[in-house]
N, C-alpha and C positions, 0 to 999 in steps of 0.2 A: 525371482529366485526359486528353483527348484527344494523340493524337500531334502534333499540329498545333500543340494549345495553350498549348506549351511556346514561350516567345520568347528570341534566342539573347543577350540583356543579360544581361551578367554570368554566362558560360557559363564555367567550370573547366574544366579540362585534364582535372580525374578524373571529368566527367560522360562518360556512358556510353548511348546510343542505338542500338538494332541496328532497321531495317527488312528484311522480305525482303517479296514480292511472287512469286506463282506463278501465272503460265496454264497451263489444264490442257486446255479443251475448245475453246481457239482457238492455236494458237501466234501471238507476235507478229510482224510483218512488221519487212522493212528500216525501211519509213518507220517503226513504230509504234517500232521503238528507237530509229531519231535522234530521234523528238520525246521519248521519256524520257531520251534523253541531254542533250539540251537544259535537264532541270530538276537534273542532276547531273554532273558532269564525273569523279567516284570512286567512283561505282557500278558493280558486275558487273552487264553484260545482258548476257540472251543472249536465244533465243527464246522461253524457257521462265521466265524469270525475272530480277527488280530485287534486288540484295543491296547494302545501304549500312551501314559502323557510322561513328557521329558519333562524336568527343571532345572537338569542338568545333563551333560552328555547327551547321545542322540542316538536314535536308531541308525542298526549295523545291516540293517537290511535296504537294498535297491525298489523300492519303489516298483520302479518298471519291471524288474524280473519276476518280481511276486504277482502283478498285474495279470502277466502274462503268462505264468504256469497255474497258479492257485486260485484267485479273486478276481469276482467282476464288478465290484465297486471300490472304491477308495477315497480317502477324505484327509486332506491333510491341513490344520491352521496352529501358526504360531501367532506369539503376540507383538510382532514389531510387523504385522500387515500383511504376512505373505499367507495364502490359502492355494489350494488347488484340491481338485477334483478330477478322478479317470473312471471310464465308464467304458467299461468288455462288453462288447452285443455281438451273436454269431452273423456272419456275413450273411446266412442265408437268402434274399432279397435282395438285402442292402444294395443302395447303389453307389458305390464308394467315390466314385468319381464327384457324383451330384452332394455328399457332403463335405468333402474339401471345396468346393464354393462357398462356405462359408466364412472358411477359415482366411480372413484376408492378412493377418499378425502371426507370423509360429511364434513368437515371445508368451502370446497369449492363449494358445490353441494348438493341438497338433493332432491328428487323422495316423496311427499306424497299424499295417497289419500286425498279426499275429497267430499264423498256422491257420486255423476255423476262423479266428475272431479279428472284430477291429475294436482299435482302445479309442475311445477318445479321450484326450487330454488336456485339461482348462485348469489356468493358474494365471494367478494375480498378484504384483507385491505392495510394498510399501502402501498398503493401504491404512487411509485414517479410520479406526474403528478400536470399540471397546468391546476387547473381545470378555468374554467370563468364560469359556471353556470353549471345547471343543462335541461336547456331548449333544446328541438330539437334532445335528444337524443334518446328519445322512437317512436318518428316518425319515425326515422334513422334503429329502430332496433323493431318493432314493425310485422316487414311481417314475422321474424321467426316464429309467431305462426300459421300462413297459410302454413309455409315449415313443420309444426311440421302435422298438421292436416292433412295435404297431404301424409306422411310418409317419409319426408328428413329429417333425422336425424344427417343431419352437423352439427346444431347447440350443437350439443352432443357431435360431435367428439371434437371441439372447447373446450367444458368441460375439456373433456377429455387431452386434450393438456395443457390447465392451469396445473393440475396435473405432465405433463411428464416434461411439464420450472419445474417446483419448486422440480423434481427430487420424487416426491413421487411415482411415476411409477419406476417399473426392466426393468433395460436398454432391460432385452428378451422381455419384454411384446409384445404382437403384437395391430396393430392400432384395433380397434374397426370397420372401415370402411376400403374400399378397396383404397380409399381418400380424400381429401377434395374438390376437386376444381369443379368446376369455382365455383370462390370467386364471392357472390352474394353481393349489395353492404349491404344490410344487416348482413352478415356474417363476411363484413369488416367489419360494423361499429362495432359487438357486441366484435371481437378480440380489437378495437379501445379502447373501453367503458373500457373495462377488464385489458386493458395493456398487453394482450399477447403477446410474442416477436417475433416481423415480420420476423422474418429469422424462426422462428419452422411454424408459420402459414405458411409461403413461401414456406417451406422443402412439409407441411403436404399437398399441395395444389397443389404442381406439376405432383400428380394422381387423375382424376377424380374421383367421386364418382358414383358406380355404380345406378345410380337413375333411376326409375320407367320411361320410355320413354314416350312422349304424345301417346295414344290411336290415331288410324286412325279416318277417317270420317265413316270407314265403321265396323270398333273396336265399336264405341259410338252404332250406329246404330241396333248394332244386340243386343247390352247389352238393349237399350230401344225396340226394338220388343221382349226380352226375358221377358221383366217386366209384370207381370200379372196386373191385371185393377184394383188393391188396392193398389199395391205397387205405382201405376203409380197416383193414386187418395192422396196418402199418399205425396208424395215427390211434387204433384201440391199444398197438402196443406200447405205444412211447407215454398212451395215460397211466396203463396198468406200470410202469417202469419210472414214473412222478416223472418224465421230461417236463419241465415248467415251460417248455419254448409251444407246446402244441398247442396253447388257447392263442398265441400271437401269428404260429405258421398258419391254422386254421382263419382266422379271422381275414388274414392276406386272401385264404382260397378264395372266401365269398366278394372279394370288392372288385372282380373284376366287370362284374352285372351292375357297380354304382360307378357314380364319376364325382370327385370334391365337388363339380360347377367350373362356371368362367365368372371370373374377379366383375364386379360391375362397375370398376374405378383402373385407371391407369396404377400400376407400381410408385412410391412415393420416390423420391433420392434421399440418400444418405444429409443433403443439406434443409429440407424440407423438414426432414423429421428432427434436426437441431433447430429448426427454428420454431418449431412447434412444441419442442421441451423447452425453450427459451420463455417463452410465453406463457407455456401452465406454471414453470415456476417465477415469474414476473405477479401470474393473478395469485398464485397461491402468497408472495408475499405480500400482496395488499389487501389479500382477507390476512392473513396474519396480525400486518398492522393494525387492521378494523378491528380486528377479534383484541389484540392489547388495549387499543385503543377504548373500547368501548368496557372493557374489564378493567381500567383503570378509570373511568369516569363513574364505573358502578361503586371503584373504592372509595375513591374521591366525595361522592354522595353518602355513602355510609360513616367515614370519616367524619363531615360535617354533621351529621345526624347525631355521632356518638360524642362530636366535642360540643355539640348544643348543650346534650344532655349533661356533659361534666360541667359546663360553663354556669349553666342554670345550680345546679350540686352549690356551684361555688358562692355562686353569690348568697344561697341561702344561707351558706355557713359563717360571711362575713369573716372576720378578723381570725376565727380559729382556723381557717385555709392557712394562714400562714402559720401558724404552731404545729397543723400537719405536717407542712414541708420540712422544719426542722428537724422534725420527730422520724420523719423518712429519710431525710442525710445525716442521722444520727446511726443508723445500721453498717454506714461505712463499707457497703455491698454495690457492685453492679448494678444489679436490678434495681437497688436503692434507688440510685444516681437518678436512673434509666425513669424511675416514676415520678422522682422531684422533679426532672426538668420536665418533664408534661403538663405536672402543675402549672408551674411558673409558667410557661409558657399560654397555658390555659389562664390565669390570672395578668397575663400581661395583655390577653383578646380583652377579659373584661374590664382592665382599666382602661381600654382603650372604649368602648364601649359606654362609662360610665365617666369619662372624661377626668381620670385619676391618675393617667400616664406619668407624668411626674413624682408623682406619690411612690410609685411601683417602682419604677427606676433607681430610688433613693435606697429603698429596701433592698433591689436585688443588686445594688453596690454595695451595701453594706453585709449582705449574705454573700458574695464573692469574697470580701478582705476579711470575712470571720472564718472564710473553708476554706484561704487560699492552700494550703497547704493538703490538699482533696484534689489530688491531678485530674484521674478521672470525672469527677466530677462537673471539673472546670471546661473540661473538654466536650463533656455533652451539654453544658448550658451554653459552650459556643457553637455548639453543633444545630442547636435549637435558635438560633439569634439573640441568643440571650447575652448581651455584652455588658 
């Protein structure tokens, strides 16, 4: 489900919508925020940015047209599981053909121009998650458009992976990339944002991704002596004029003196890499069990260590144990209850111990028909085995 395609019939008080919107390579002018104030009268603008949360009603503005005249980021999550994310980069380089390869879903994904730029556009619905807002996400996930300008196209392969979880990929397909990793924290966060499942990102990430290596000191050096005195006048203008795009066009000029490499492994398939998220989350469940396991045998020991210690309490105390316990379902409290039946219970190890079980039995029959009228009470000495 689209941001948009939510209609506001029948909207609850506990529905939950957060929009932001961020220009990054134009700031907005006076005019360009009255006309978005125009489509919101409880929106934060500034020049740099549209921040709206709905709890009722919904934004009156198209998503896509502000995309595509105003802002080149956008971020949208409600709380019944729908999110999405669009991402404005100028074509300059781009090779557009080469990122629609990844997009194997448009339910999931879509590649369009627009005029200089292309959007891309990633949304997901009905997903299980607890959301608490919408804030801090686009800062978190924000640097993919400098991996995107630069030509890392993880963030695609990531696409790409949404599609292979939900099985809309052939198990033959092959990766798109040679593979994901290192996990940038932005790369985390946008799998995070998305709900992709950490065992396929895990699977997709434990082969790097053959990326463009930094240029040398002496790589940079020869590409700026290659530059003739316009190209060099051209790129001094667009710094002195803040284009933010000229640290990304620049960095293109030098890679054509490097090369990523050649893969030193065949490409994995889309069924290879399910069966390898299968299996980290298989061992991750049996260290999980280990790890409960072995923290319930830690309690388990402490427990027995702390009923020694009351047990020994008890016997020293003899016959006044049990004028305690009275004296404690005399409070006629929860917690009361909650510590009489531990006694007992604790008093019923040591009669067994001291071979008096009979004895005890007699007493906590006779303390049952003296409290019958004590619900709770009765409920945790049955809770305790105490019958």
């Amino acid at each position: 489900m689209r941001a948009q395609d939510r209609t506001t019939s029948g909207d609850r008080v506990s529905e939950y919508r957060y929009y932001e919107f961020r220009a990054i390579d134009r700031l907005l002018s006076p005019t360009d925020q009255q006309e978005l104030r125009a489509l919101s009268s409880r929106a934060d603008i500034t020049a740099s940015s549209l921040v709206n949360t709905y709890n009722w009603g919904d934004f009156k503005g198209d998503p896509d047209r502000l995309m595509a005249r105003y802002f080149d980021l956008f971020l949208y999550l409600a709380n019944w599981g729908s999110r999405r994310i669009s991402i404005r980069i100028p074509k300059l380089g781009l090779d557009v053909p080469r990122l629609k390869q990844f997009i194997a879903d448009r339910d999931v994904a879509r590649i369009r121009s627009e005029g200089e730029n292309v959007i891309l556009d990633v949304s997901r619905d009905e997903l299980d998650t607890d959301d608490e807002g919408g804030e801090g996400w686009l800062d978190a996930i924000a640097l993919l458009r400098n991996d995107l300008l630069e030509g890392d196209l993880r963030p695609l392969y990531l696409v790409w992976l949404m599609s292979v979880e939900s099985e809309d990929i052939a198990d033959k397909t092959v990766e798109p990339l040679d593979g994901l990793g290192p996990l940038t924290p932005q790369l985390t966060a946008f799998a995070d944002f998305f709900g992709i499942d950490r065992d396929l990102v895990e699977a997709a990430a434990a082969r790097p991704a053959l990326l463009h290596p930094e240029p040398s000191e002496q790589e940079v050096t020869a590409t700026i002596k290659a530059l003739g005195a316009k190209e060099k006048d051209s790129y001094l203008r667009r710094l002195y004029d803040g284009d933010p795009l000229v640290r990304a066009d620049f960095r293109r000029r030098c890679r054509p003196a490097t090369s990523p490499g050649k893969p030193t492994q065949p490409r994995r398939q889309a069924g290879e890499l399910r069966r390898i998220a299968a299996d980290l989350a298989e061992a991750r469940r049996k260290a999980d069990e280990e790890r409960r396991q072995a923290k319930q045998r830690r309690e388990q020991q402490r427990e027995a260590k702390a009923r020694k210690v009351r047990i020994d309490a008890l016997k020293r105390r003899g016959e006044s144990a049990w004028t305690d316990v009275e004296a404690i379902v005399a409070f006629r409290n929860n917690n009361a209850y909650d510590h009489a039946a531990i006694m007992l219970a604790d008093l019923r190890e040591l009669s067994l111990q001291q071979g008096t079980d009979d004895e005890f039995h007699r007493r906590l029959t006779d303390l049952r028909a003296r409290h019958k009228a004590k619900r709770q009470l009765l409920v945790r000495l049955t809770a305790n085995g105490l019958n």
